[in-house]
N, C-alpha and C positions, 0 to 999 in steps of 0.2 A: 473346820480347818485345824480344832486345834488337835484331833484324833490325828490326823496326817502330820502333823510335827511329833507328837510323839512318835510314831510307825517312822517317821526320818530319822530318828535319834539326834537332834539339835541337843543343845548343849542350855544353848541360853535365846532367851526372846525378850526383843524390845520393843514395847506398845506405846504408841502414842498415847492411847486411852483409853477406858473399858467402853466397849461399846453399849451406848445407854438404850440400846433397843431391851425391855424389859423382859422380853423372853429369852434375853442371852444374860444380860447382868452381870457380865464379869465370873460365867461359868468357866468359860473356857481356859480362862485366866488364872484359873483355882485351880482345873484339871492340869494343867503344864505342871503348876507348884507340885499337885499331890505326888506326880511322877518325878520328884527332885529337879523339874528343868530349873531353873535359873529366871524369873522375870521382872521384867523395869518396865513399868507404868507409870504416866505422866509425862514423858518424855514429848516436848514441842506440842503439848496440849492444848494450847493456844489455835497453835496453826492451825491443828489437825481439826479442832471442833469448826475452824473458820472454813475449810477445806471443804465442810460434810456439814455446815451452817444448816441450809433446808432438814437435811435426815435427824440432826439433833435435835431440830426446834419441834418436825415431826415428833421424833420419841420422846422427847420430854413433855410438850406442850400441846399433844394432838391439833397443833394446826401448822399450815406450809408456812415458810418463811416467804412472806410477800415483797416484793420490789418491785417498786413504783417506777415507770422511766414517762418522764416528762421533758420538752421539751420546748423554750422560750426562747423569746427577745430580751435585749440587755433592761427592757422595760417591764419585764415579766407577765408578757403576754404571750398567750398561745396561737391563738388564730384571729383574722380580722372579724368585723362584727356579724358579717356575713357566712361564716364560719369557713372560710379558705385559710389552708394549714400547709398546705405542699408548695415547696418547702422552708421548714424556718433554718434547720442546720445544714450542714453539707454532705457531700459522701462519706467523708469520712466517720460523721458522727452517725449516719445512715448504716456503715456497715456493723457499726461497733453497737447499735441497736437489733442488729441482724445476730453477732454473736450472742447479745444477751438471749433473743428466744429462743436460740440454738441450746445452752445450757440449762434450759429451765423446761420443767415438767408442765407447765401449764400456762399459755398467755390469755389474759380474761380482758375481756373487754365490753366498752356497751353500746347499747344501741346509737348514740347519737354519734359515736365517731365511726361504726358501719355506717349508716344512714349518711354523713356528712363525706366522708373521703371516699366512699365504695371500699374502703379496707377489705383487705383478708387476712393480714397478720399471720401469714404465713413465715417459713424459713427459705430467703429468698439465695440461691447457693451461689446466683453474681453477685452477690453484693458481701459474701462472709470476710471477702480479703484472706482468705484461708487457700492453702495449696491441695492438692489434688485429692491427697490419702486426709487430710483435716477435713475436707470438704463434706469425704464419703461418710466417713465417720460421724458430722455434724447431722449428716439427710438421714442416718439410718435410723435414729427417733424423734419423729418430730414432734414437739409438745402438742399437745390438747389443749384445741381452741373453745375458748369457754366465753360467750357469751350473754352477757346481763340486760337481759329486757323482760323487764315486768307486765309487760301491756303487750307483748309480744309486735311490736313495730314494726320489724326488718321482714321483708319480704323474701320467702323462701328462693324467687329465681334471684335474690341478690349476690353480688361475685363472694362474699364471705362463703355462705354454704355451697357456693359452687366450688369451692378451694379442696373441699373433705367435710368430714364426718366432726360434727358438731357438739356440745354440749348446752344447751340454753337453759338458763334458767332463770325464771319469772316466780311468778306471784301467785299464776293460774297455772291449771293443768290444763286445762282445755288446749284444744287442739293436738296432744299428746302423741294420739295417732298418726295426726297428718305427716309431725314431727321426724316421728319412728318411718312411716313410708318411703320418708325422702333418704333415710338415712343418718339423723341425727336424734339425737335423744334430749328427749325436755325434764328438767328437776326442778320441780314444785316448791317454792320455799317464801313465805308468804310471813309476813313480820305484823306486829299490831297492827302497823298504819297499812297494811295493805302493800307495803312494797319487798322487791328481795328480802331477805333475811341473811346481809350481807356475813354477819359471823360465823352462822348454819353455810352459808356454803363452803367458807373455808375450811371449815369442819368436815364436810362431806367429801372438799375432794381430798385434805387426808385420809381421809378413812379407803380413799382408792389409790392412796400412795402415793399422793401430787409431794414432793418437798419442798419446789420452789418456784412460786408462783409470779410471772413478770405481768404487773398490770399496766396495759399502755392505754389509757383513759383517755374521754375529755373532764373540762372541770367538776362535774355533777357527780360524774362517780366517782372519780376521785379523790374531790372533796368528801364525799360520805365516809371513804374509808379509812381519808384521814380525821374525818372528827370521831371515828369511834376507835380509834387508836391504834387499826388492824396493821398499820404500814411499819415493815421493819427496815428500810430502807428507802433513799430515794437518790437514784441516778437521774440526774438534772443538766439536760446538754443546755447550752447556753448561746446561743448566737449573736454576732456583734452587729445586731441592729433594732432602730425601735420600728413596733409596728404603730403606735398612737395611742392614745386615751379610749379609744373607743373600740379598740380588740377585746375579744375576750381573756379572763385572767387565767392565772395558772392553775386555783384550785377554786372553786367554790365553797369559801367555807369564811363564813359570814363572821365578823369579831365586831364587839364593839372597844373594847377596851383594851390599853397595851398588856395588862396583867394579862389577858387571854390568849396572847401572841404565843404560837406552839415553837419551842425553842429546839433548834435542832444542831449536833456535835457533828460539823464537818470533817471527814476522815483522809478526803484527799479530793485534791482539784487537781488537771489537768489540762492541757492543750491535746485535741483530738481535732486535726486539720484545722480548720478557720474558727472552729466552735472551740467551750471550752466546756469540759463534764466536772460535775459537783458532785462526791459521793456522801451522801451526809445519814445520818440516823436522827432519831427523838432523842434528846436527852433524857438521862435515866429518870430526871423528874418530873419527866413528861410522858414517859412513854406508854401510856394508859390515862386519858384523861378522868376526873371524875364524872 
């Protein structure tokens, strides 16, 4: 683009910011200069990096920007002990989980909440609350369903793989082929103890240009990926009721002590229908545990 502004004869260019993809590096931005344009850099850099959050975190940090969406009771619980979950919030909070995997490159999920609800976390196009030409737009990419089973659990005729074309990834390769037959693809990623290699996959799926990955969990995974500090966000719907003592909680992630309590910087709460949504991050002195 920046050859086509020159060949325009622009006078002057305002960038919000050099684009940190390293193979552009603010070339583009030097060629304007060399030709006497005119250019202002830094301009609502804030926004702009907040705007393109997943692509930056990509290009700086080779991994996607993860966000987490959970959903509880004013008890902070997830599902009853029997693992019934539909539903804790409302439509409304329903839809507004419909736009998050509409804008995100990648929904991951794991075996226990396929297995538990029949999910398919799909982009459901009644439920976006969007108008016609928003709607189309939303369907024309729909993120890559990525799911985490190590033991390979979930049963191929399950409504998940019957949605589309899959990504799984476990621990084993076996079964590889069967995988490929059906139409979805298996990636091998096996950690000391034998289970995913929750960091490596993030990793992998930037390297296929995922930038922002929405994970809708139960507590097990979850919790894993909040104890290895991989969560840059967590949208957190809230429902105004309790489910009891004996539901399951909101994350798995075992503390004994209050110094271990993971402190996180709420950014904005809201009313979304009868529900209320919490958009919080780690605090910066948390946000990588030791």
């Amino acid at each position: 683009c920046a050859e086509a502004l020159v060949k325009a004869g622009v006078a002057r260019v305002v960038a919000a910011m050099r684009d940190p993809n390293p193979l552009v590096a603010g070339r583009g931005l030097e060629r304007l200069r060399s030709v006497g344009i005119e250019v202002a850099s830094g301009v609502l850099e804030g926004e702009a990096r907040e705007l393109n959050i997943g692509f930056v975190k990509r290009m700086e940090h080779g991994l996607p920007y993860l966000r987490a969406k959970l959903a509880m009771s004013l008890d902070g619980r997830t599902a009853m002990a029997n693992g019934e979950s539909q539903w804790i919030t409302g439509p409304a909070a329903r839809a507004e989980v419909q736009r998050l995997r509409a804008r995100s490159s990648v929904v991951l999920t794991g075996a226990d909440t396929v297995l538990m609800d029949d999910a398919r976390l799909t982009v459901r196009a009644a439920e976006l609350g969007l108008d016609a030409e928003q709607t189309d737009l939303a369907l024309q990419r729909p993120p890559l369903r990525v799911l985490v089973d190590g033991r390979q659990r979930v049963p191929l005729d399950a409504p998940f793989f019957h949605a589309g074309p899959v990504l799984v990834a476990s621990a084993s390769s076996a079964r590889a082929e069967t995988y490929r037959a059906a139409g979805h693809e298996l990636l091998a990623l096996a950690n000391a103890e034998g289970r995913v290699d929750l960091p490596a996959l993030l990793a992998a799926l930037a390297e296929r240009g995922a930038n922002e990955v929405l994970l809708e969990a139960g507590p097990r995974l979850a919790g894993a990926f909040a104890a290895l500090g991989l969560i840059d966000e967590y949208q957190i719907f809230v429902a105004a009721k309790f489910l009891g003592s004996s539901a399951r909680p909101l994350l798995d992630l075992p503390l004994a002590r209050m110094s271990e309590a993971r402190e996180l910087k709420i950014l904005d709460i809201r009313a979304v229908g009868d529900d209320w949504k919490v958009c919080a991050v780690p605090s910066a002195a948390q946000a990588k545990p030791d």
